[in-house]
N, C-alpha and C positions, 0 to 999 in steps of 0.2 A: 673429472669435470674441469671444463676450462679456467684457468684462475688468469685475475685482470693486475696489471704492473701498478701498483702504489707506490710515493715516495715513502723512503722508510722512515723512521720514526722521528729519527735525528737530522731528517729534511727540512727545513723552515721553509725554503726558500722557495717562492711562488713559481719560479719556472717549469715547475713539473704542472703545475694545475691546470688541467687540460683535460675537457670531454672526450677528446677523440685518444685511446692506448692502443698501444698494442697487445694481446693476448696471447697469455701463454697456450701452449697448445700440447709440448711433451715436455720433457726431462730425459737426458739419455744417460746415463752413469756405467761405472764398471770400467773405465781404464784406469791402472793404476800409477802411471805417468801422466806427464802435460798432453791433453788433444792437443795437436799444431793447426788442423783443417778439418773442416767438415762442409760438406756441402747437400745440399737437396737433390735427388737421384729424379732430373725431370718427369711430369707423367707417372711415377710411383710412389708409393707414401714408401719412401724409403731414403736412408740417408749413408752417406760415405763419410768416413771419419778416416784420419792418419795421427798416431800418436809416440811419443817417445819412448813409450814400453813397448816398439819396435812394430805394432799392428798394424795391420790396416782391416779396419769392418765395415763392414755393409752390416745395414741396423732395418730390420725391415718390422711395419707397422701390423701387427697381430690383432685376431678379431677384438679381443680385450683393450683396443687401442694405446698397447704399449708398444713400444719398440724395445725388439729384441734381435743378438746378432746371428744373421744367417749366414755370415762367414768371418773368420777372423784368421787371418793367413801374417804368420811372422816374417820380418826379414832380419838381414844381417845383420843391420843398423837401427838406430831409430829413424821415424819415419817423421819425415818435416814437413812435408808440400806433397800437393796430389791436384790432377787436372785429368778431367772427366771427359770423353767425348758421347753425348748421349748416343748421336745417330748409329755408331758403330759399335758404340759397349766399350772404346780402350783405355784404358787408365793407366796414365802415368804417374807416377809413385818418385816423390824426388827424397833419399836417402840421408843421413848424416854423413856418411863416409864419401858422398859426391857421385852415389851411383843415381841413373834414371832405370827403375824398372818397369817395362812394360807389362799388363794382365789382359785378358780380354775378360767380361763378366759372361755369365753365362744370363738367359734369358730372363730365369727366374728366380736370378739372382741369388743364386744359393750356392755358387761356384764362381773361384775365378780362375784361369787358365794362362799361368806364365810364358809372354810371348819371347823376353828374351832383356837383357841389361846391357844401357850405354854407360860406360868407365866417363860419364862427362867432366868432374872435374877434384879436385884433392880436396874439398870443403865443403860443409854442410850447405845444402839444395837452397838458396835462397827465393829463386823463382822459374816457372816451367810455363812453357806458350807451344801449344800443337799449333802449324799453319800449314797450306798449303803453297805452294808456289808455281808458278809455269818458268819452267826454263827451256828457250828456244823451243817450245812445243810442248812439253813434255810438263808432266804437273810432277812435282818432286812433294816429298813430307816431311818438312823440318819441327826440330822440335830447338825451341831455342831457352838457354837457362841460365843462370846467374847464382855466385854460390860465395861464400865467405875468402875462397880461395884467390880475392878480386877478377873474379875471370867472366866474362860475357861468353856464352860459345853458342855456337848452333851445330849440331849435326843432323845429317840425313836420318829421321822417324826408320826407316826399313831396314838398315843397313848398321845403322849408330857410329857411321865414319862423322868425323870432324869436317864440316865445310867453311874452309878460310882460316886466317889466324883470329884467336882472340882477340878480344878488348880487354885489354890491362887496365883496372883501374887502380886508383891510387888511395884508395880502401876500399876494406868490404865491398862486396856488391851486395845489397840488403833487400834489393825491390824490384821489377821487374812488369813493365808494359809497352804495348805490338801495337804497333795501326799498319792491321793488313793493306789497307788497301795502295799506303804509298809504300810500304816495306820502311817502317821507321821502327829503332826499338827507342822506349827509354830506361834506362837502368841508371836507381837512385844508391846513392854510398852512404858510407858510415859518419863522415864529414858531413853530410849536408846536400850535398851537389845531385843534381839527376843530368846525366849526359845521351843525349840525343844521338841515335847512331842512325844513316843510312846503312842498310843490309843488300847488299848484293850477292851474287854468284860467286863470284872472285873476290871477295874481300868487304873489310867495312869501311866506312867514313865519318869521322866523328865530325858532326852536324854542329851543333853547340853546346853549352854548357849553362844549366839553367840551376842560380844561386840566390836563394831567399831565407832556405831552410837554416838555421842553427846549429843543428844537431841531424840524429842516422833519421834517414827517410825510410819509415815500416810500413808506405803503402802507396802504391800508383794508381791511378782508373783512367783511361783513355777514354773521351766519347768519342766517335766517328761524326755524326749530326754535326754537332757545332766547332767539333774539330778542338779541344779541349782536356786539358790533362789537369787531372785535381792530383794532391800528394798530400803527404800526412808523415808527421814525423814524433821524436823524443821530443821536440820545442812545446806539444800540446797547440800546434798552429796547422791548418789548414791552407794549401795553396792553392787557387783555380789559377791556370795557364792559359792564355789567349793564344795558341799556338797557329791554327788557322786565319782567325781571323785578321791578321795583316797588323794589330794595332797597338801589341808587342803590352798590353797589360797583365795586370798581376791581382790579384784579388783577394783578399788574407778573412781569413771566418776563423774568431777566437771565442769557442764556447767551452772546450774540454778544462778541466785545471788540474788533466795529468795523459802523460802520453797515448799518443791518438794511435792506436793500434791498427786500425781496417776504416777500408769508405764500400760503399757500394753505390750504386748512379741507374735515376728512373728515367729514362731520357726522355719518355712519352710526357711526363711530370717537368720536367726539370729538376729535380727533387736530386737532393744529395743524403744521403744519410751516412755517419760517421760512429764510431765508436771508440772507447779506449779501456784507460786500466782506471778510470774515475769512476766505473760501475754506469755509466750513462750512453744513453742512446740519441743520437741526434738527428732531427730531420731538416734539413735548411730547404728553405725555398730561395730558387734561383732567378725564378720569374720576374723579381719586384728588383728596380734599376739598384745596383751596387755602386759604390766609386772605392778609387784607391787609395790607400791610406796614404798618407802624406810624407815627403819626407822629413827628419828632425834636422829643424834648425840650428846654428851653433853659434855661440854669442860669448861674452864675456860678462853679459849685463844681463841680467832678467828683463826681459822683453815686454812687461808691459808696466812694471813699478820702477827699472832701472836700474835694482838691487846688483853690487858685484857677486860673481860667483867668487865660490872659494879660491881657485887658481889666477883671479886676476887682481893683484898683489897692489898695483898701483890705484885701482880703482876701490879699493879697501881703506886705502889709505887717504885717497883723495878724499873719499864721500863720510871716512870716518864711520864705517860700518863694517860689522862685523859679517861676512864673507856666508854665501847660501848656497846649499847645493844644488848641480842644474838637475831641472824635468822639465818635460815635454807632456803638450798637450795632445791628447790621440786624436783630436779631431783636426784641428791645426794645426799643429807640427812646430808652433812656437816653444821656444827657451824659457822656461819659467822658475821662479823657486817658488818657496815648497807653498808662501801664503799668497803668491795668485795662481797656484794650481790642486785646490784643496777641495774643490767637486769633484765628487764619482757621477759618472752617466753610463748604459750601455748606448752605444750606436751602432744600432743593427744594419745601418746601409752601408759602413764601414766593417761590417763581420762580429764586430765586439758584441758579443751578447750577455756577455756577462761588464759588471760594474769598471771603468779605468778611469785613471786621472786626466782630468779636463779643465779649460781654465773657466772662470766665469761666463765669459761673454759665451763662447760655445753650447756652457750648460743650457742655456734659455734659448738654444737654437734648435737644439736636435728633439728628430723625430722618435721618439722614441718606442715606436711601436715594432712589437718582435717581428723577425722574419727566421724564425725559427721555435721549433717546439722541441723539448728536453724529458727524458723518459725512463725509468730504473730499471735495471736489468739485473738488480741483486746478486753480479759479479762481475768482476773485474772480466773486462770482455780481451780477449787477443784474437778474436781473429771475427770476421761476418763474412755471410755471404746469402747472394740473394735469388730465390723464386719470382719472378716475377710474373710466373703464367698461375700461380699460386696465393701470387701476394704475402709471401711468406720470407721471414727473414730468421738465420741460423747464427746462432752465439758459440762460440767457443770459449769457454772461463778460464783461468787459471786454478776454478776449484775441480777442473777435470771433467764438470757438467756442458754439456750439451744443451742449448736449450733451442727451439722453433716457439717462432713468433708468429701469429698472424696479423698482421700490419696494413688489413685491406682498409679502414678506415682512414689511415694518412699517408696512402699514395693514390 
C-alpha cells in the first residue's frame, strides 16, 4: 500500500504542513554499497540503478508490485554515474577508475549487451552528456564528461576517440551540464566556480566564469525555454543564472540547512525541486516575482544606532563604547550590530525560506508568505531524478534505499 510523507516526530517546525505530499510508491533495497543514480526507465515500471558495489541493475516492477532485479551486470570499478537514452536503449555507465561503458538493453529488459569502453579520463566519472551534433553535413555522436581527474573531454559516442584538447580545470570537475542547441557546456569545480565552455569541432573556448558558490558545486540543470542554469552546492545555497536573458542576474533560494545534493526542473511549471543530505525535499515556485539579494554593506559604525565596530579603534574611543560586532541585514544589506539586527524573518522573494537576521524596520516590511513547500523523505537524499510523463520523482539515500515518489499533486 501506498504510504504518505509525514514530518517526523522531532519535526516542529510548520514548514512541512502541507495538504498536498508526495507518495511513497516503492522501496528498492539490496545494494550493499552507496546507490550513486537511479533513474525511471521511460514508459516502463522499471528502474536503473549504478552503485559502488560495482553494479549496475535494471529493477523491474513484478505483478506483486515489487521491484525486483532483472539484471545485475558487474564492472571493474565501482559504478558513479549512468545516462540513459530511451529511444535506442544505450546506456552509458560512467566508472570510478574513469572508464565510460557502453550497454545496449535489450527489449525486455532482461539483458544487457556490451557495446564497447571509452578510457575517458584517470578519475572518478563525475558527469556524462550523449548529444548529437552535425559537422559539415554529417551528424557525429559525442559523449561529453567531467571526472575528478579536472579534466572536461568529449569524444566521438562510435568510435571513443578524443575530439579536441581538454578543459583543464583548476579543481575537481564535480558537475556537468550541455545546452544543445548553442553547443555550450557548463562544468562546476570543487572551488565553487562553474565555467561556461563553447564546444566546437576543433577545440574549446572558455566563455566565462560564473562565481557565487562557496564551496564544490554537486548539481547543474540547464533549462533551454528561459535559457537558465540553476546549481547547487556544499554551501546548502541554490543558484538560478539569468544566462539568456541579457540582464546578467543572480537569484539565491536558501531552504536546505545542509548540503544540496540534486535539483530536477518542471519547466511546463516553473517549478524547481531540490534536495540534499537534510533528509528534505523541496519544491520552489518560480512564477511569483524574485529579487536579488543585496549586496553587504561595509561600515565602521552600525548603520542605524552609530554603534563603533570592534576594528574601529578611534571611534571606541571617541564615543566611549565598548566595540560591536558587524551584521548585516538580509533584506537590506545594511551594517548592523548585533541589538539593531535581532529579528529573524523568512523572505521568500529573496529565496530565504527559512528564518535570518533582519533589522527592524525591514521586519515590518516583508511579505512573508512562502513560495515554496518542504517535504520528508526519511533519508538523507544524494541523488534525484525526475519522471515527468509519470509525475514521478526517484531518491537515492545514503541508507542505500531507493525510493519513487508520486509527486503529481505538486507539479
Amino acid at each position: 500500500m501506498a504510504a504518505q510523507i509525514k514530518p517526523g516526530p522531532s519535526s516542529s517546525n510548520d514548514k512541512f504542513n502541507s495538504n498536498r505530499k508526495p507518495v511513497l510508491l516503492a522501496k528498492l533495497e539490496g545494494c550493499s554499497d552507496n546507490v550513486n543514480k537511479a533513474i525511471i526507465i521511460p514508459e516502463t515500471d522499471g528502474v536503473i540503478s549504478v552503485s559502488s558495489d560495482r553494479s549496475v541493475r535494471v529493477w523491474l516492477k513484478r505483478d506483486s508490485g515489487q521491484y525486483w532485479p532483472s539484471i545485475c551486470n558487474y564492472l571493474p570499478s565501482p559504478a558513479v554515474d549512468l545516462f540513459y537514452r530511451p529511444i535506442s536503449r544505450q546506456l552509458f555507465v560512467g566508472q570510478e577508475n574513469g572508464t565510460i561503458s557502453e550497454y545496449i538493453l535489450e527489449e525486455d529488459f532482461n539483458r544487457m549487451e556490451p557495446i564497447g569502453d571509452i578510457l575517458a579520463h584517470y578519475g572518478r566519472i563525475t558527469g556524462m552528456i550523449w548529444t548529437e551534433v552535425s559537422i559539415d553535413g554529417t551528424v557525429e555522436q559525442w559523449i561529453l564528461s567531467t571526472s575528478r581527474d579536472k579534466r572536461f573531454q568529449y569524444h566521438n559516442a562510435k568510435n571513443g576517440n578524443p575530439i579536441g584538447p581538454p578543459f583543464v580545470c583548476a579543481a575537481w570537475c564535480t558537475s556537468l551540464e550541455y545546452d544543445a542547441e548553442s553547443a555550450h557546456a557548463f562544468v562546476g569545480d570543487y572551488s565553487g566556480n562553474i565555467t561556461m565552455l563553447n564546444i566546437k569541432a576543433d577545440g574549446l573556448q572558455v566563455v566565462t566564469t560564473l562565481t557565487g558558490h562557496t564551496a564544490c558545486i554537486d548539481m547543474l540543470i540547464w533549462d533551454s525555454t528561459t535559457r537558465r542554469l540553476f546549481s547547487a552546492g556544499h554551501d546548502r545555497l541554490i543558484i538560478i543564472w539569468d544566462i539568456g536573458g541579457g540582464h546578467g542576474t543572480a537569484y539565491e533560494l536558501h531552504g536546505h540547512t545542509n548540503r544540496v545534493t540534486s535539483l530536477a526542473f518542471v519547466s511546463s511549471k516553473n517549478q524547481l525541486i531540490s534536495a540534499g543530505e537534510d533528509s528534505v525535499l523541496v519544491f520552489w515556485d518560480l512564477n511569483a516575482e524574485r529579487k536579488e539579494t543585496p549586496p553587504w554593506a561595509e561600515s565602521d559604525n552600525c548603520e542605524s544606532c552609530s554603534r563603533p565596530f570592534l576594528w574601529n579603534i578611534s571611534g571606541i574611543f571617541e564615543r566611549k563604547q565598548f566595540g560591536s560586532r558587524q551584521h548585516h541585514c538580509r533584506a537590506c544589506g545594511r551594517a548592523l550590530c548585533d541589538k539593531c539586527s535581532q529579528e529573524q524573518s523568512t523572505i521568500p522573494s529573496m529565496g530565504f525560506e527559512l528564518p535570518v537576521r533582519v533589522c527592524k524596520f525591514c521586519s515590518s516590511n516583508i511579505d512573508h508568505t512562502p513560495l515554496a513547500t518542504f517535504h520528508d523523505t526519511k533519508h538523507s537524499v544524494m541523488s534525484i531524478t525526475m519522471d515527468l510523463q509519470r509525475k514521478c520523482v526517484v531518491t537515492v539515500g545514503q541508507d542505500r534505499v531507493i525510493k519513487i515518489w508520486d509527486v503529481s499533486t505538486l507539479i
